[in-house]
GUMIKOL-751024 format. One record per residue (C-alpha): residue number from 1; x, y, z. Coordinates in steps of 0.05 Angstrom, whole numbers, plus 5000, padded with zeros to 4 digits. Each point is the difference from the previous one (the first is absolute). Last residue first. Layout:
<marzas>
MARZA,NUM,X,Y,Z
...
</marzas>
This chain:
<marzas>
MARZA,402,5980,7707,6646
MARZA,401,5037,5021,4945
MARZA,400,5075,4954,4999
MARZA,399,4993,4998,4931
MARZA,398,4947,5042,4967
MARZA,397,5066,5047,4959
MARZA,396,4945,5036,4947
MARZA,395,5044,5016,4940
MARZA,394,4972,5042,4951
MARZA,393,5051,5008,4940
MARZA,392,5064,5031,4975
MARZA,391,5021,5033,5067
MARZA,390,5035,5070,4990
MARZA,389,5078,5001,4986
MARZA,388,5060,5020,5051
MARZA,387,5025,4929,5013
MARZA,386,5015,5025,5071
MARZA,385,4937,5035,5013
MARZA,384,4961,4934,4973
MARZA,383,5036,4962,5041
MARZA,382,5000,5037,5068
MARZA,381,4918,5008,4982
MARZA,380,4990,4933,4986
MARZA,379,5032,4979,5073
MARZA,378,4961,5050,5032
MARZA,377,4939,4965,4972
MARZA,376,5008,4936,5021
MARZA,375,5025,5012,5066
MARZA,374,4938,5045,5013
MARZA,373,4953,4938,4975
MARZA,372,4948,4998,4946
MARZA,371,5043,5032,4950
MARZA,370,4973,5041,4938
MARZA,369,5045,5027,4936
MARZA,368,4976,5054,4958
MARZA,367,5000,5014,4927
MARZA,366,4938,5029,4986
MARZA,365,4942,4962,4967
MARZA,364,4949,5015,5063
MARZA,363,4971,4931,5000
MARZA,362,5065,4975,5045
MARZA,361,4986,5061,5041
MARZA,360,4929,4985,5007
MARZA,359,5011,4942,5021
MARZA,358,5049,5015,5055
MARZA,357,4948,5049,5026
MARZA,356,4947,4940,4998
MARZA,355,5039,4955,5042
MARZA,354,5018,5051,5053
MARZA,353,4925,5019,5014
MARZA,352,5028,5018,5079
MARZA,351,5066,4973,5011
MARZA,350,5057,4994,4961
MARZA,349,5033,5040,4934
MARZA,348,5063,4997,4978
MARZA,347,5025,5045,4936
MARZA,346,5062,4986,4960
MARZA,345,5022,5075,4955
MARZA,344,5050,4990,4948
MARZA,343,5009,5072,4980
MARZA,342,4980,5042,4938
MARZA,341,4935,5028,5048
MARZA,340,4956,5045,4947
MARZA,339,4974,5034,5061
MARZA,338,4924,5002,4973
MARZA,337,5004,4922,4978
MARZA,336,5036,4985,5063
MARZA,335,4956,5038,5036
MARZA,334,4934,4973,4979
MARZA,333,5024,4931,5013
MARZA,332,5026,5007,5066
MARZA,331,4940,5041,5024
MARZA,330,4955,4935,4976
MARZA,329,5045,4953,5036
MARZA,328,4995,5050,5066
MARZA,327,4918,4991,4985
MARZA,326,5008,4921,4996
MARZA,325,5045,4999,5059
MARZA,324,4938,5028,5052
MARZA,323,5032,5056,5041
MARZA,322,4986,4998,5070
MARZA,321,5037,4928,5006
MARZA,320,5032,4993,4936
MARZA,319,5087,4987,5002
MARZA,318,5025,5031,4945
MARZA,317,5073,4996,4983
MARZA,316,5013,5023,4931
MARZA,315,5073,4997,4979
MARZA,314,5038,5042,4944
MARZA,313,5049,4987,4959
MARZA,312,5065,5043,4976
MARZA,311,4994,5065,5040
MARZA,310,5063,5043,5008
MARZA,309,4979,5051,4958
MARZA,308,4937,5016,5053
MARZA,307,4945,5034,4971
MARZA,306,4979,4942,4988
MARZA,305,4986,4984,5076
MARZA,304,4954,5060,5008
MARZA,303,4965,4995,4931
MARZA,302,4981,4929,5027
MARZA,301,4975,5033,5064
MARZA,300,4958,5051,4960
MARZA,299,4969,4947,4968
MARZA,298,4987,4952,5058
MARZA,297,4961,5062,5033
MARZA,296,4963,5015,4952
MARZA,295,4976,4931,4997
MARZA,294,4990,4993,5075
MARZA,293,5030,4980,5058
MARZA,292,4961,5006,5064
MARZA,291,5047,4957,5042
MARZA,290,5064,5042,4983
MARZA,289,5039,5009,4934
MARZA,288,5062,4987,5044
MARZA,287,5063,5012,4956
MARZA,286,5070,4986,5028
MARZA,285,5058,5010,4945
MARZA,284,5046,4972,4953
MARZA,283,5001,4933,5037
MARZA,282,5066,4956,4987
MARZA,281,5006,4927,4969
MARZA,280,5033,4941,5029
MARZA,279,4937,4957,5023
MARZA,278,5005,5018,5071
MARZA,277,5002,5074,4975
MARZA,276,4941,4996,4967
MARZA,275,4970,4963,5062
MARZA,274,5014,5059,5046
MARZA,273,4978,5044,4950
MARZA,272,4925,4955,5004
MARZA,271,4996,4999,5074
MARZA,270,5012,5079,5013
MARZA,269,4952,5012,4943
MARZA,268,4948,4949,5039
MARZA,267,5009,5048,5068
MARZA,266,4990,5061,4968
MARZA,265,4938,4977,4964
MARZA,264,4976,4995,4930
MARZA,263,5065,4989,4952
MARZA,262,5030,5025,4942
MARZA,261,5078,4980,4994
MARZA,260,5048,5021,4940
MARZA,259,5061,4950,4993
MARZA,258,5060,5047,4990
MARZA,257,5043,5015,5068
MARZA,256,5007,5062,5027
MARZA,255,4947,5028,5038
MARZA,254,4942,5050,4996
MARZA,253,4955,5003,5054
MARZA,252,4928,5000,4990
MARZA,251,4933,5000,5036
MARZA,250,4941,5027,4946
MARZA,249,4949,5052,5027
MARZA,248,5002,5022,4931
MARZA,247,5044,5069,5016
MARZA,246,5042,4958,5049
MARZA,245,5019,4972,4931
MARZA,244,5016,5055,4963
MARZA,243,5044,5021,5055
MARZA,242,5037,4928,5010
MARZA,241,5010,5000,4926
MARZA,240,5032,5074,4997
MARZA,239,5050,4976,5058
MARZA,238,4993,5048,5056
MARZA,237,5043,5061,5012
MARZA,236,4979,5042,4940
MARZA,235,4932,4987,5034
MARZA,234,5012,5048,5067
MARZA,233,4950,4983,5049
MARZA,232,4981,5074,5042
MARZA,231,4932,4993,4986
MARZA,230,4988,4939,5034
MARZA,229,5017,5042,5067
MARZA,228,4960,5050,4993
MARZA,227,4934,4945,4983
MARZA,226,5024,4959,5070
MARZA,225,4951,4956,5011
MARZA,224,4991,4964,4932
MARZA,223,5085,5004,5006
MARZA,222,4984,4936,5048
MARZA,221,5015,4949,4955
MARZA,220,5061,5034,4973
MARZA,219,5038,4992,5072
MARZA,218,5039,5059,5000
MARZA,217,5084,4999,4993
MARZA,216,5037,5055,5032
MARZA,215,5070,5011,4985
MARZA,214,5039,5065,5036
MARZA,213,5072,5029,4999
MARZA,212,5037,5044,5043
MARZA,211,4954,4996,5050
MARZA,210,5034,5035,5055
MARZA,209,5012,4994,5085
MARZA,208,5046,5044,5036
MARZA,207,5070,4997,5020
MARZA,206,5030,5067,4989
MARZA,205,5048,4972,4942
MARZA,204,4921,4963,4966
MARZA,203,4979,4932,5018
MARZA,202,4978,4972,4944
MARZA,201,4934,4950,4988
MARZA,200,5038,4972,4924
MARZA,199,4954,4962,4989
MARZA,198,4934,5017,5028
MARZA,197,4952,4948,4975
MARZA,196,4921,4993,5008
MARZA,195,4962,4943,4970
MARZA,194,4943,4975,4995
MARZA,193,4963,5055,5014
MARZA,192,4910,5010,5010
MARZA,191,5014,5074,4998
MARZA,190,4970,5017,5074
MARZA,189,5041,4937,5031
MARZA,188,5069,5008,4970
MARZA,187,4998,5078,5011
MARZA,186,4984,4987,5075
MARZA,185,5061,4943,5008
MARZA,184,5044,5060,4962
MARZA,183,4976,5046,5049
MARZA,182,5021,4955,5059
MARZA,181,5063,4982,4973
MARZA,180,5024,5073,4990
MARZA,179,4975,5013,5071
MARZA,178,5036,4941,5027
MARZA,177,5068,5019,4964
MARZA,176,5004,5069,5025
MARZA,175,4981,4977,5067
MARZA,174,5064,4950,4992
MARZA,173,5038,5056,4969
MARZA,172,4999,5044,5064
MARZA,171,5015,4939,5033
MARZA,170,5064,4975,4966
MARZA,169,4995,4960,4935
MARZA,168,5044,4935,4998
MARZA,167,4953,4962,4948
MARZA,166,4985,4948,5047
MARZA,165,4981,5048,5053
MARZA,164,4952,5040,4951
MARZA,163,4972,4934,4982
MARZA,162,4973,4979,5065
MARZA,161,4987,5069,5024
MARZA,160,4955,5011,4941
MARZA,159,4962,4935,5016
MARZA,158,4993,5035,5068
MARZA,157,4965,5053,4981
MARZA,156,4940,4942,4974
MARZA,155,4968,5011,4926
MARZA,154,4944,4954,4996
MARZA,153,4951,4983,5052
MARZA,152,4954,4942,4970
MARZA,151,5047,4985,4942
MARZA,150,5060,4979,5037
MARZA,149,5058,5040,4971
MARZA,148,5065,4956,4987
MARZA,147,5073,5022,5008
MARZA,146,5059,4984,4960
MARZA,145,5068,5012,4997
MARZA,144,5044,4980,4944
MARZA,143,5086,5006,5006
MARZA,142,4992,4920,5019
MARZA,141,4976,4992,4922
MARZA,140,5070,5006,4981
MARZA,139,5019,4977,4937
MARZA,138,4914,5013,4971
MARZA,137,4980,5051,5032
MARZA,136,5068,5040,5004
MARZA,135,4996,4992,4916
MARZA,134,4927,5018,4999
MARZA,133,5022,5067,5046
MARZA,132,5058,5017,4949
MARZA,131,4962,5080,4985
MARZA,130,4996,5018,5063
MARZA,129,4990,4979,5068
MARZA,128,5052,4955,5040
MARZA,127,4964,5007,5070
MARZA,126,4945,4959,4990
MARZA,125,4924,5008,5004
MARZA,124,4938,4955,4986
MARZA,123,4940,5030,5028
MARZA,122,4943,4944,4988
MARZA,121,4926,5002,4990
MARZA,120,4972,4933,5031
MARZA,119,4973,4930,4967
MARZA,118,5077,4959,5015
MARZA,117,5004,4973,4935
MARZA,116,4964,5053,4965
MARZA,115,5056,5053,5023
MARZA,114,4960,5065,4974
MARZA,113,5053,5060,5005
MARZA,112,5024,5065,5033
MARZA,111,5069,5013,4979
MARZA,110,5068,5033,5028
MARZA,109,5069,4998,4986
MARZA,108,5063,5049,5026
MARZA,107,5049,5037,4961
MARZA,106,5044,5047,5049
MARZA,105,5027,5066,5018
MARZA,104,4971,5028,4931
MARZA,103,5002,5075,4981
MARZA,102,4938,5002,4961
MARZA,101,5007,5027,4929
MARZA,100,4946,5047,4970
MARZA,99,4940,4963,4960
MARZA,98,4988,5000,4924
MARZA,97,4956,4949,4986
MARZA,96,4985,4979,4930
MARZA,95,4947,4987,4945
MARZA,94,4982,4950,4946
MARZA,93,5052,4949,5000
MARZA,92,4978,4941,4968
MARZA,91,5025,4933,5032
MARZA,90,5046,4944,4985
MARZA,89,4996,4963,4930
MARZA,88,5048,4951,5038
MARZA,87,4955,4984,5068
MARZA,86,4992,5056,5050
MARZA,85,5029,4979,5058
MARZA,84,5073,4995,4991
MARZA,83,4990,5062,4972
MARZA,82,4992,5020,4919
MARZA,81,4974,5083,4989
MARZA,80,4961,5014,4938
MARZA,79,5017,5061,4981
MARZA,78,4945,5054,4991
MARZA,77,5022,5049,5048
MARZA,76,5065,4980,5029
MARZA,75,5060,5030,4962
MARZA,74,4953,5069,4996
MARZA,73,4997,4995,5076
MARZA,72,5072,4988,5007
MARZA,71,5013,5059,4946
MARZA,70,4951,5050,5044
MARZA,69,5033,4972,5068
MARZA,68,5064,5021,4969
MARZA,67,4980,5067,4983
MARZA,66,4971,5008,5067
MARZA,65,5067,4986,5033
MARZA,64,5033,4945,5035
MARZA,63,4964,4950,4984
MARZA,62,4994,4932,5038
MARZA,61,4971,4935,4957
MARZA,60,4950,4953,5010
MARZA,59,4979,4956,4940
MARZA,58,5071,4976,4981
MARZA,57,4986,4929,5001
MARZA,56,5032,4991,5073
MARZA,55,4954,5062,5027
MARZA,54,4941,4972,4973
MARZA,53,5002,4929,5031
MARZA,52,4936,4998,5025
MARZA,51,4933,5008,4946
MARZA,50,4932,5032,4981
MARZA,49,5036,5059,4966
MARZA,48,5011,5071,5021
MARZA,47,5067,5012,4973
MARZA,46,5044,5045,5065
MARZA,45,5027,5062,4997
MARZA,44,5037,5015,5061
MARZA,43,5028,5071,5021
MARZA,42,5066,5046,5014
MARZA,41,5003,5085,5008
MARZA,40,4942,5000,5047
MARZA,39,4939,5029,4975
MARZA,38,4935,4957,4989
MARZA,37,4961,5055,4958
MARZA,36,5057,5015,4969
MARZA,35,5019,4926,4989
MARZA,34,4921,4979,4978
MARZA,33,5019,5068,4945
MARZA,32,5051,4970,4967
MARZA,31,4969,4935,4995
MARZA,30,4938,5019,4962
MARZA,29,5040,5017,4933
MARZA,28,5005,4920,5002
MARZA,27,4928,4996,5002
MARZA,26,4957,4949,5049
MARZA,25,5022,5028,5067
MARZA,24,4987,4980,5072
MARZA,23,5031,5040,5053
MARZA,22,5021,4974,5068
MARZA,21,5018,5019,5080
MARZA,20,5021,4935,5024
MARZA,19,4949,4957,5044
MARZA,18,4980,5004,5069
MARZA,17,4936,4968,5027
MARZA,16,4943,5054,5010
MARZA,15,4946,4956,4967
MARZA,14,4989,5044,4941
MARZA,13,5082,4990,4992
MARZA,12,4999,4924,4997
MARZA,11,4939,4998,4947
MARZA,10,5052,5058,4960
MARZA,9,5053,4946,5006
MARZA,8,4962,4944,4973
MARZA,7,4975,5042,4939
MARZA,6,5073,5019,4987
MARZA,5,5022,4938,5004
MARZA,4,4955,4978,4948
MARZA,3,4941,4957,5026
MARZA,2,4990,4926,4982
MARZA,1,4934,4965,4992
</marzas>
């Protein structure tokens, strides 16, 4: 779950770490008074979206006065604001962040992050912060310094030491730096993070340490523990299908190909879009039903991947091993008939009572297609979503079944 930056920032600020003075407003006629209340005779408003790139799509702004903050915020509120980052419908903006200017020495980076491959948290910092850090990460990865946390003692002085001499900071900066990294390493731990980014970390004309911007990403499999925290999720951020779907205790991502994909198991819906693609079609999403699948369940996930334009077949992967394959066939049927599905849909079923789900789906009178094998049944599926019409009869594939 993402955090708006002005979530992030006010974590940062309970735990003593410096961020800009800031006023969040949801009214245009709001503005005005965040500048008053601010002072200063120059300020930031800035889109609270979940996305980078904000300044380049016109999303932060300086004002000079409050009547210009007022029309900024007015410009804002209620666009939908396009990043790099944020796909081409881009974002709704629902609110902004009117902060006074910080007068910046220079633009530094700093995140706190899970590196799987290595199994620590890691600090990855460079001196070329701001708003081209993918670009220095990816022409000159050299400009990257990183430091791992070993999970028994965690945050170490001298990992700030590391970094603040890579980063040319003098010693007054250094301690600056190690207490910043320190309470970001304790905010990663007591919210369950996956991600904490400072970009830019500025070092202000008298040399001291600033968040001038915050991400923090939590770990949505923890939120159970953290009840304050769970509150603060945003759903104009998230795509409508992946809400409705967290609210079935349904997995999905939406992606951008056309072959709908309903699976039972992470690791089996990895398998099968891998295989879509192999045959030349594209996934339109990932959709794990989960081991204790049930009718209800298979409805609403149907509904799910309809709801998608995009969709023009739709696979079935279910692989029975809690779940008997009769019961999932029976779920299939019901919500096809209940969903009114007008796509070709080509179902594969293995492993426990296999034989007798694919029965009753070629007994069921609907026009679905069956495979015995994976490869079978992707390959249907790429066809049928590139011919673009339903199946005109049961088709049980038994070649190649073992």
């Amino acid at each position: 779950m993402n955090l708006h930056e002005f979530q992030a920032k006010q974590l940062l600020r309970e735990r003593g770490l410096a961020v800009p003075d800031g006023v969040l407003v949801e009214r245009p006629e709001a503005a005005r008074d965040a500048c008053v209340q601010l002072g200063g005779t120059r300020w930031a408003v800035k889109a609270q979206i979940h996305s980078g790139g904000r300044g380049k799509a016109g999303g932060v702004v300086l004002v000079d006065s409050p009547e210009q903050a007022e029309s900024e915020t007015r410009r804002l509120l209620g666009s939908r604001l396009v990043t790099l980052q944020s796909g081409p419908d881009g974002l709704p903006v629902g609110s902004v962040l009117i902060e006074r200017p910080t007068a910046i020495a220079r633009e530094l980076y700093l995140s706190l992050l899970v590196d799987r491959a290595s199994e620590r948290l890691l600090f990855v910092a460079s001196a070329a912060g701001g708003m081209d850090i993918e670009t220095v990460a990816a022409e000159t990865p050299e400009r990257i310094l990183k430091v791992a946390l070993h999970p028994v003692v965690g945050f170490q002085p001298y990992k700030a030491r590391r970094l603040g001499f890579g980063l040319g900071l003098d010693e007054s900066q250094i301690k600056a730096l190690g207490t910043l990294m320190d309470g970001l390493y304790r905010l990663f731990v007591d919210t369950d993070a996956s991600l904490i980014e400072i970009n830019p970390l500025v070092v202000t004309d008298t040399g001291e340490l600033l968040a001038l911007d915050a991400k923090i990403t939590l770990d949505d499999n923890a939120l159970m523990r953290h009840p304050a925290l769970a509150a603060l999720r945003d759903p104009s951020q998230e795509d409508p299908r992946e809400a409705a779907a967290r609210a079935h205790d349904l997995n999905y991502i939406s992606l951008d190909g056309n072959i709908g994909c309903m699976v039972n198991g992470a690791g089996l819906a990895m398998a099968t879009m891998d295989l879509i693609k192999l045959q030349g079609g594209r996934p339109a999403n990932f959709l794990d039903v989960g081991g204790g699948a049930t009718a209800a369940r298979v409805a609403e996930a149907f509904k799910l991947i309809l709801s998608d334009p995009k969709v023009a077949s739709i696979l079935v992967n279910i692989f029975g091993g809690i779940v008997r394959c009769d019961l999932i066939a029976e779920g299939i049927i019901q919500a096809v008939r209940e969903v009114g599905v007008s796509v070709p849909i080509v179902v594969r079923l293995e492993g426990t009572n296999a034989p007798q789900g694919l029965q009753l789906l070629a007994d069921s009178g609907l026009a679905l297609q069956t495979a015995g094998e994976l490869d079978a049944a992707a390959t249907l599926a790429v066809e049928a979503a590139r011919r673009g019409i339903g199946a005109s009869s049961n088709t049980v594939e038994e070649e190649g079944r073992p």
